[in-house]
mmCIF file of the C-alpha atoms, coordinates in Angstrom:
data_MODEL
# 
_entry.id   MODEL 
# 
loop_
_atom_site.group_PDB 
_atom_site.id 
_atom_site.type_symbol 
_atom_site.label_atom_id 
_atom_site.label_alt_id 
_atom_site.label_comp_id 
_atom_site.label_asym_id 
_atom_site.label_entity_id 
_atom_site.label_seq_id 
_atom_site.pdbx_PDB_ins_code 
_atom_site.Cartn_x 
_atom_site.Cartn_y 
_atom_site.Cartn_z 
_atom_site.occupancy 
_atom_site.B_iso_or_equiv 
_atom_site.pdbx_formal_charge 
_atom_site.auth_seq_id 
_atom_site.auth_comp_id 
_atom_site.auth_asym_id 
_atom_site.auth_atom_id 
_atom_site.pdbx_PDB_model_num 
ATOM 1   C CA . UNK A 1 1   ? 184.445 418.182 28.073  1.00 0.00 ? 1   UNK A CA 1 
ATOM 2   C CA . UNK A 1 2   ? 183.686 418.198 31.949  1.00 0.00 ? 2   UNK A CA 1 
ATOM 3   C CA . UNK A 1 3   ? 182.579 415.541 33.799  1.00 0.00 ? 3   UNK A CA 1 
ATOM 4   C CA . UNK A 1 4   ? 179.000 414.739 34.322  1.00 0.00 ? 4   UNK A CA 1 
ATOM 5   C CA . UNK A 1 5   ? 177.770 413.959 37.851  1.00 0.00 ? 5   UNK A CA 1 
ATOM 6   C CA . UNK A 1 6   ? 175.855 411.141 38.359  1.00 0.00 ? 6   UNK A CA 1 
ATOM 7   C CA . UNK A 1 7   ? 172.683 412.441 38.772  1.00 0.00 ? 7   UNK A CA 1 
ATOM 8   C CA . UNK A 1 8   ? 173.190 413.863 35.209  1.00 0.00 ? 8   UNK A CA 1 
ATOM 9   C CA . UNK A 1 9   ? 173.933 411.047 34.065  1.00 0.00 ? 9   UNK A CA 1 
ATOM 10  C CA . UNK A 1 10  ? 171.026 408.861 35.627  1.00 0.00 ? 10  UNK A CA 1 
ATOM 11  C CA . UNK A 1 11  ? 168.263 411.263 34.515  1.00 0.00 ? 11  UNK A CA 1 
ATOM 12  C CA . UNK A 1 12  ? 169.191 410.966 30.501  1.00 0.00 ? 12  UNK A CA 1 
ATOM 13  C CA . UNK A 1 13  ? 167.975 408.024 30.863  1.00 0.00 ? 13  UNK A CA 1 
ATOM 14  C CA . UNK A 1 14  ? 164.089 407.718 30.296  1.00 0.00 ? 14  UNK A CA 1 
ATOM 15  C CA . UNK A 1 15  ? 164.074 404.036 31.259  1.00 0.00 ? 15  UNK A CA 1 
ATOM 16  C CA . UNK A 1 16  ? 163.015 403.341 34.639  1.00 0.00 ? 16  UNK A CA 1 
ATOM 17  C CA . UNK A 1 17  ? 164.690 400.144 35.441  1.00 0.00 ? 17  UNK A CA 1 
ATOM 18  C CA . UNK A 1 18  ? 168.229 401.444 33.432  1.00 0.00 ? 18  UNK A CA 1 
ATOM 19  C CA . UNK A 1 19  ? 167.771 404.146 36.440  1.00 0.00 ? 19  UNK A CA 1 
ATOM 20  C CA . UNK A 1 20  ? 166.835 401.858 38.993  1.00 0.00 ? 20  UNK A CA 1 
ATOM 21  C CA . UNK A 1 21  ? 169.871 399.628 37.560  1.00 0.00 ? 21  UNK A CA 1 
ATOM 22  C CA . UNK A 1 22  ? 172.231 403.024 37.710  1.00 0.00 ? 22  UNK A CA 1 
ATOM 23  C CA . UNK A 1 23  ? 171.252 403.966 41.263  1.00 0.00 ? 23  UNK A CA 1 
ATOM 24  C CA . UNK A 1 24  ? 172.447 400.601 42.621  1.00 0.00 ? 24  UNK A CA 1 
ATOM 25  C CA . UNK A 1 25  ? 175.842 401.117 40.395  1.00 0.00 ? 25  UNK A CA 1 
ATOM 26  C CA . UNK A 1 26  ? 176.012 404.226 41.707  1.00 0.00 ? 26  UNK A CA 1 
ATOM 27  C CA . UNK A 1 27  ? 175.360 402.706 45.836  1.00 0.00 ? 27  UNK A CA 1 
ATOM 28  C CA . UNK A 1 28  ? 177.982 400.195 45.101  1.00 0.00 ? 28  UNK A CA 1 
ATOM 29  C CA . UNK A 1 29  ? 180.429 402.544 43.687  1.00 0.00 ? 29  UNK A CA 1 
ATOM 30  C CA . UNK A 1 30  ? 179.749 404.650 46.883  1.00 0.00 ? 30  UNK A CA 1 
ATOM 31  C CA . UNK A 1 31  ? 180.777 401.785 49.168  1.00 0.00 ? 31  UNK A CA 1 
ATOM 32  C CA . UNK A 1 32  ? 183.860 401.146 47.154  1.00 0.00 ? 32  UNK A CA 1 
ATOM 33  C CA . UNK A 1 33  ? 186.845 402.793 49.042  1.00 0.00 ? 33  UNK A CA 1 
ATOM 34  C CA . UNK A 1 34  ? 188.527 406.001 47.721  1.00 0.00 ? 34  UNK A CA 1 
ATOM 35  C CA . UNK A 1 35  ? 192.168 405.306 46.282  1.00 0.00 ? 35  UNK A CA 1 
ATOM 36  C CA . UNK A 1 36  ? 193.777 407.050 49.069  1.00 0.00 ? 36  UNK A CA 1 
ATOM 37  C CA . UNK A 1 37  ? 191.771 404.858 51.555  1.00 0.00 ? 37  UNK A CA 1 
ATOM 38  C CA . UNK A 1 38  ? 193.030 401.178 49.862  1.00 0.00 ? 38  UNK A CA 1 
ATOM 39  C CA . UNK A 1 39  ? 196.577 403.020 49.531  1.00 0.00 ? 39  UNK A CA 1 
ATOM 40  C CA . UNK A 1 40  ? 196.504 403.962 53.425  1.00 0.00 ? 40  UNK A CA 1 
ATOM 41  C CA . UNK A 1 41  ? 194.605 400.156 54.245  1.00 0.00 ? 41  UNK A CA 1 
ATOM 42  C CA . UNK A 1 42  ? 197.650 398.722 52.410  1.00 0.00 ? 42  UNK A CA 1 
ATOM 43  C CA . UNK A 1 43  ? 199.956 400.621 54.391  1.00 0.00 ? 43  UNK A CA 1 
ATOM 44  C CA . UNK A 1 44  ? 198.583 399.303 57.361  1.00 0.00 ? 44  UNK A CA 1 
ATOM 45  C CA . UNK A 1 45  ? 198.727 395.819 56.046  1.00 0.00 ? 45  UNK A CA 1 
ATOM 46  C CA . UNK A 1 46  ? 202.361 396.317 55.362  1.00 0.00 ? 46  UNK A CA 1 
ATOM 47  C CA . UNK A 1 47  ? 202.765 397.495 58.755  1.00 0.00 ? 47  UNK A CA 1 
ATOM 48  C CA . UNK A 1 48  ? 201.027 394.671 60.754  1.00 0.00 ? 48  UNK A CA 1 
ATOM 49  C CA . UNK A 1 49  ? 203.173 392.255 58.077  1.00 0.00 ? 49  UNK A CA 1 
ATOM 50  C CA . UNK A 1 50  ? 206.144 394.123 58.874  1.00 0.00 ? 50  UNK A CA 1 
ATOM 51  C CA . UNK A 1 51  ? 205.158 393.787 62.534  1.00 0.00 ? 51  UNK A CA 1 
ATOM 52  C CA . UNK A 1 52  ? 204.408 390.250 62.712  1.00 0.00 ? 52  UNK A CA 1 
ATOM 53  C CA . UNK A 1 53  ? 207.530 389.419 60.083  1.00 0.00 ? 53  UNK A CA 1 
ATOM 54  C CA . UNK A 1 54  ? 209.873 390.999 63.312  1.00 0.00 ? 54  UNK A CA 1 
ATOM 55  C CA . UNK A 1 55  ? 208.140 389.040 65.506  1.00 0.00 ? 55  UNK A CA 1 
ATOM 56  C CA . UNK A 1 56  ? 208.750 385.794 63.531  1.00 0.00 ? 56  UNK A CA 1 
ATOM 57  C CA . UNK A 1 57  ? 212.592 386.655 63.225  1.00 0.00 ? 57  UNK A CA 1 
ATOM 58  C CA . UNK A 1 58  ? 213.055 387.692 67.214  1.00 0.00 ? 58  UNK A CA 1 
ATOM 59  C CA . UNK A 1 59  ? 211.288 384.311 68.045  1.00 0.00 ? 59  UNK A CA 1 
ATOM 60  C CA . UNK A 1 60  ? 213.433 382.474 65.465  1.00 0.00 ? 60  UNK A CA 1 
ATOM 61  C CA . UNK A 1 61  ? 216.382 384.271 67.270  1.00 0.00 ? 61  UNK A CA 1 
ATOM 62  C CA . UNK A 1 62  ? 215.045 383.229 70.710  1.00 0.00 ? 62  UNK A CA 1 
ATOM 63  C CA . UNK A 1 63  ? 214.558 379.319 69.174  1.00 0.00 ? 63  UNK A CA 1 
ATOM 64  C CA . UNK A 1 64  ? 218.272 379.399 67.737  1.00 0.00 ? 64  UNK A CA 1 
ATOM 65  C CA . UNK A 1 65  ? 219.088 380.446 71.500  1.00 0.00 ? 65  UNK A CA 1 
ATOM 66  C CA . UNK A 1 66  ? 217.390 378.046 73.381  1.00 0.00 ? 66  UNK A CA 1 
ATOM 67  C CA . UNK A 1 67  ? 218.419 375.484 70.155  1.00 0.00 ? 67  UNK A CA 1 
ATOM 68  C CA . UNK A 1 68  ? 221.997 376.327 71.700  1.00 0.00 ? 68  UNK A CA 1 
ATOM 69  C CA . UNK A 1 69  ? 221.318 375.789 75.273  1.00 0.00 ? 69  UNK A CA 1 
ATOM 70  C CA . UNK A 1 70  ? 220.107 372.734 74.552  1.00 0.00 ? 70  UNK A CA 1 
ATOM 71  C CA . UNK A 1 71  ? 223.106 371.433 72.630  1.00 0.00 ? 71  UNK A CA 1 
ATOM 72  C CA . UNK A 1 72  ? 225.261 372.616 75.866  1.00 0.00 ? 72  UNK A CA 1 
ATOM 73  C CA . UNK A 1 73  ? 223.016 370.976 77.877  1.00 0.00 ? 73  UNK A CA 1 
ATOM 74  C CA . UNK A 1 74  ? 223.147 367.860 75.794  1.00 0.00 ? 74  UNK A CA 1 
ATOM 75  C CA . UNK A 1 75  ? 226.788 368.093 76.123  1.00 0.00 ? 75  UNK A CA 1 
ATOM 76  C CA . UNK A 1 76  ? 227.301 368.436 79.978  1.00 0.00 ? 76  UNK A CA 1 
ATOM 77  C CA . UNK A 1 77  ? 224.651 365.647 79.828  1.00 0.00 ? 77  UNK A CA 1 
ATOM 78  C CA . UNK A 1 78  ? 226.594 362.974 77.535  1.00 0.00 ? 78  UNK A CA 1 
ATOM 79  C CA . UNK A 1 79  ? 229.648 363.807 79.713  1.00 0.00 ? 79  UNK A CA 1 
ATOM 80  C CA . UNK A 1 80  ? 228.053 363.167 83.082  1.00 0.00 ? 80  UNK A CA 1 
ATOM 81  C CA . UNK A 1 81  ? 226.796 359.712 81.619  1.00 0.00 ? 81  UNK A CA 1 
ATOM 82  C CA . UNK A 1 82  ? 230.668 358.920 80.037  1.00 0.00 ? 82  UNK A CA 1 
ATOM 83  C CA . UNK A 1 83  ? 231.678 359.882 84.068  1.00 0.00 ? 83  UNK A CA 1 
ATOM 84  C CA . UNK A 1 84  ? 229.081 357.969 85.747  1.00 0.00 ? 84  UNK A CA 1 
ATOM 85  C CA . UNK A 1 85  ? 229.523 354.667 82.965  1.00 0.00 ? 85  UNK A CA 1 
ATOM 86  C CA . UNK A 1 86  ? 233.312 355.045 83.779  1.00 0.00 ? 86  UNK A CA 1 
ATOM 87  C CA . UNK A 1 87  ? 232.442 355.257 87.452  1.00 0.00 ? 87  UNK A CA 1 
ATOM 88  C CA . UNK A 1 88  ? 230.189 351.656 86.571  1.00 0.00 ? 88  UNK A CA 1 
ATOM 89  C CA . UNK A 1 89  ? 233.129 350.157 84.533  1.00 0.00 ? 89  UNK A CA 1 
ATOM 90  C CA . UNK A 1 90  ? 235.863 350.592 87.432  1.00 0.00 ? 90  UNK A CA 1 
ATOM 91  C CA . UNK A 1 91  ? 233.494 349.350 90.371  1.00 0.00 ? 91  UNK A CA 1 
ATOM 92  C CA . UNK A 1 92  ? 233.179 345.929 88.162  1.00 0.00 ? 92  UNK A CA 1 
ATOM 93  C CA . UNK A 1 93  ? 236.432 345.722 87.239  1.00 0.00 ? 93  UNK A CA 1 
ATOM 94  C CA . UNK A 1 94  ? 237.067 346.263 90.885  1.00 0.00 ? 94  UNK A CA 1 
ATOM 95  C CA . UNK A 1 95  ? 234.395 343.674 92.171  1.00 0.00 ? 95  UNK A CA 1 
ATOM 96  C CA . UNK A 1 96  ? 236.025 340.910 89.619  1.00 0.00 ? 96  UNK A CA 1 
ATOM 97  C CA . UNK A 1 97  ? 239.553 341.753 90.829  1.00 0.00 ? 97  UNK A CA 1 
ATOM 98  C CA . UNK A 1 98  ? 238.534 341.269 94.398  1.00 0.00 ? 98  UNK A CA 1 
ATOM 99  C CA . UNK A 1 99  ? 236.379 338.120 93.554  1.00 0.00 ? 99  UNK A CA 1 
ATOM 100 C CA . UNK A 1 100 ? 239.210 336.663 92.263  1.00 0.00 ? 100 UNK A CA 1 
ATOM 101 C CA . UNK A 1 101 ? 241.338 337.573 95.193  1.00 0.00 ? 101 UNK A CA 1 
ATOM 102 C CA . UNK A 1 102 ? 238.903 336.106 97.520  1.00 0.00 ? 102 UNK A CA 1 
ATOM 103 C CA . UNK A 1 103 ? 239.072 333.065 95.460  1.00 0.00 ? 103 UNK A CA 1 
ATOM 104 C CA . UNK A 1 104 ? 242.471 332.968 96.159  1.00 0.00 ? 104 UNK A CA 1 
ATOM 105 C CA . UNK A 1 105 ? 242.600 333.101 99.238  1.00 0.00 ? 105 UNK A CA 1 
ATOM 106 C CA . UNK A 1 106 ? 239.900 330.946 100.319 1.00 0.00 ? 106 UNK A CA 1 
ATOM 107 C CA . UNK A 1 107 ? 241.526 327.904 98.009  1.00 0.00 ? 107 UNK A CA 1 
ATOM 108 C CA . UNK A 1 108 ? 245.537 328.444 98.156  1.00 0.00 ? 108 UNK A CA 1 
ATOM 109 C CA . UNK A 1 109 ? 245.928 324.709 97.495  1.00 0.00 ? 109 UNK A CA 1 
ATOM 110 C CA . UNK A 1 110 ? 243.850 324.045 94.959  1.00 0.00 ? 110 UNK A CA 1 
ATOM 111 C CA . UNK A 1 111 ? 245.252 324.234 91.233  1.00 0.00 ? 111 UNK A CA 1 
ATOM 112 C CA . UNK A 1 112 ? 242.124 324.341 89.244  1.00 0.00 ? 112 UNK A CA 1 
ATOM 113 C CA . UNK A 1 113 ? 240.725 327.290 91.264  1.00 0.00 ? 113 UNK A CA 1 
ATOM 114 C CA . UNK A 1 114 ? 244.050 328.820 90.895  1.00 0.00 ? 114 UNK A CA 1 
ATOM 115 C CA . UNK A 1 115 ? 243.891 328.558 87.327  1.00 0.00 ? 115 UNK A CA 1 
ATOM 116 C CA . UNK A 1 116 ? 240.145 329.942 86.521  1.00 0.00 ? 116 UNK A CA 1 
ATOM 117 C CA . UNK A 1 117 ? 241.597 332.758 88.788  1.00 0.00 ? 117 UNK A CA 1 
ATOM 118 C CA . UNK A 1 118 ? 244.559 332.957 86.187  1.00 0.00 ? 118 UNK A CA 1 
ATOM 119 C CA . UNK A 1 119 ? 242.131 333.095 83.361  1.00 0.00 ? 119 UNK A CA 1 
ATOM 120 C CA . UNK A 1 120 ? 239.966 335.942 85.067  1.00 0.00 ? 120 UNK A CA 1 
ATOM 121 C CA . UNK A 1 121 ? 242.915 337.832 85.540  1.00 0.00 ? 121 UNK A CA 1 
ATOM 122 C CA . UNK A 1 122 ? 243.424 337.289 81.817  1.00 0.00 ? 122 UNK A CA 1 
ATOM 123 C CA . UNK A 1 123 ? 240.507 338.851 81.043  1.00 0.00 ? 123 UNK A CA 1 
ATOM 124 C CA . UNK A 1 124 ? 240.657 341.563 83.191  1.00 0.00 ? 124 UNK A CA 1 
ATOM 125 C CA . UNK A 1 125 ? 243.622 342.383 81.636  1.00 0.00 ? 125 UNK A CA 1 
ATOM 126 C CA . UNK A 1 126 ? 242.143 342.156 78.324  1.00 0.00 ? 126 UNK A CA 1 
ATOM 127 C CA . UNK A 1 127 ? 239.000 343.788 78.792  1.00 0.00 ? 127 UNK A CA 1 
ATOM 128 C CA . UNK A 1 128 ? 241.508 346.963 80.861  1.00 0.00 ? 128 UNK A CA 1 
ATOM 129 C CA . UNK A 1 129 ? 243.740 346.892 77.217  1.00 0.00 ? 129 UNK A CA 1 
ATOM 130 C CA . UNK A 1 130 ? 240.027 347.704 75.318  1.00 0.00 ? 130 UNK A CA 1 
ATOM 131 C CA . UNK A 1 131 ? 239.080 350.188 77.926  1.00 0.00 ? 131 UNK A CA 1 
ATOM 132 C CA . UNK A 1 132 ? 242.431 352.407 79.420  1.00 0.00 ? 132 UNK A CA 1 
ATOM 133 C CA . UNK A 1 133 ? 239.988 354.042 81.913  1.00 0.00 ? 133 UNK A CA 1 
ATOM 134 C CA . UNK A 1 134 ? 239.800 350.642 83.930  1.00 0.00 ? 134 UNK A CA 1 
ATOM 135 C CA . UNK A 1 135 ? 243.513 349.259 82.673  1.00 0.00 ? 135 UNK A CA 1 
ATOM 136 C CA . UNK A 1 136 ? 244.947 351.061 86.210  1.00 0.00 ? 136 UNK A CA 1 
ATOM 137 C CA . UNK A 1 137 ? 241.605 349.549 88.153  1.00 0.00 ? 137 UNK A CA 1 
ATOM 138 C CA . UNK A 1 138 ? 243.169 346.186 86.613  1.00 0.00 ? 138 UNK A CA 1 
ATOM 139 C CA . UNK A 1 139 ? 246.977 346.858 87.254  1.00 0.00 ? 139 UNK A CA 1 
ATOM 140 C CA . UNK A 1 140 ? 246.199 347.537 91.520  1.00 0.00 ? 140 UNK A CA 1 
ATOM 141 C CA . UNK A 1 141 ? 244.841 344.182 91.428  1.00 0.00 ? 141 UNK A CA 1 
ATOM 142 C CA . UNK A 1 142 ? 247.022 342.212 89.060  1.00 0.00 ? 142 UNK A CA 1 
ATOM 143 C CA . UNK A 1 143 ? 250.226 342.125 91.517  1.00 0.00 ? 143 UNK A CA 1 
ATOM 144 C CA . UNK A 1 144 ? 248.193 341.474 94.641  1.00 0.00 ? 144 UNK A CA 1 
ATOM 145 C CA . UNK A 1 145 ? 246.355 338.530 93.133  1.00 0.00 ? 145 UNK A CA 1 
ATOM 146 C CA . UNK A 1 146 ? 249.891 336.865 91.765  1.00 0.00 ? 146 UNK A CA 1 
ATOM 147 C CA . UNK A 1 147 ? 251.357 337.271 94.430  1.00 0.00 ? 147 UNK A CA 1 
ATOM 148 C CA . UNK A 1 148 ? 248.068 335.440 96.343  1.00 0.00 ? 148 UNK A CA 1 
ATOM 149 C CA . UNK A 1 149 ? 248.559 332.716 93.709  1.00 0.00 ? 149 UNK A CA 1 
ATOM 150 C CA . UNK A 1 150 ? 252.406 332.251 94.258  1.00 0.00 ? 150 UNK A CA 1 
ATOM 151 C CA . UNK A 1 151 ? 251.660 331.445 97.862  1.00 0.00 ? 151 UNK A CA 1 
# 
């Protein structure tokens, strides 16, 4: 049995509007694409997809980069501020150890200022055993102001 073409088939039909109703079947199947045209349009689908899934990874590569600069960057950052809060510690460990020796010296006789310089020199010493960045800071001053207090 062969195939019948459409027009064939339209004009066993003696019904007008069963033609009428065939023709538009017939348009529509028309603007339907062949199967070799949806194969080739998924093709390019895949490509673009393909295309745009390589583009995702390289910019997922390129955020995982940057992602790692950062962290560095973060790093140097965190040890800049340990350096400069270090730097901050031993300049007031420095300004109390002086204070006290001005103390000192300004007020050899008098025993109560000679003992509230004792007791910051006590806590110098035990804020320097907490922190062993400032604990030398501490020990430069320690003999100078005993010896202040023993004259």
């Amino acid at each position: 049995m062969t195939p019948k073409s459409t027009k064939t088939i339209i004009s066993e039909y003696s019904d007008p509007a069963i033609q009428d109703i065939l023709r538009k079947l017939q348009q529509m199947n028309n603007k339907l694409p062949t199967f070799a045209e949806s194969v080739r349009f998924n093709g390019d689908m895949l490509d673009k997809m393909k295309k745009s899934l390589s583009e995702i990874i390289q910019e997922n590569e390129e955020l995982k980069k940057d992602r790692e600069v950062s962290k560095t960057r973060v790093s140097s950052l965190e040890e800049e501020v340990i350096s400069v809060r270090q730097s901050v510690i031993e300049e007031e460990y420095r300004e109390r150890a002086n204070n006290a020796i001005m103390i000192g010296r300004l007020t050899d006789d008098n025993s109560k200022v000679r003992n509230n310089v004792l007791c910051v020199l006590k806590k110098l010493e035990i804020l320097a055993e907490r922190d062993f960045e400032c604990y030398r800071v501490v020990e430069c001053y320690r003999v100078e102001i005993k010896i202040i207090l023993l004259i």
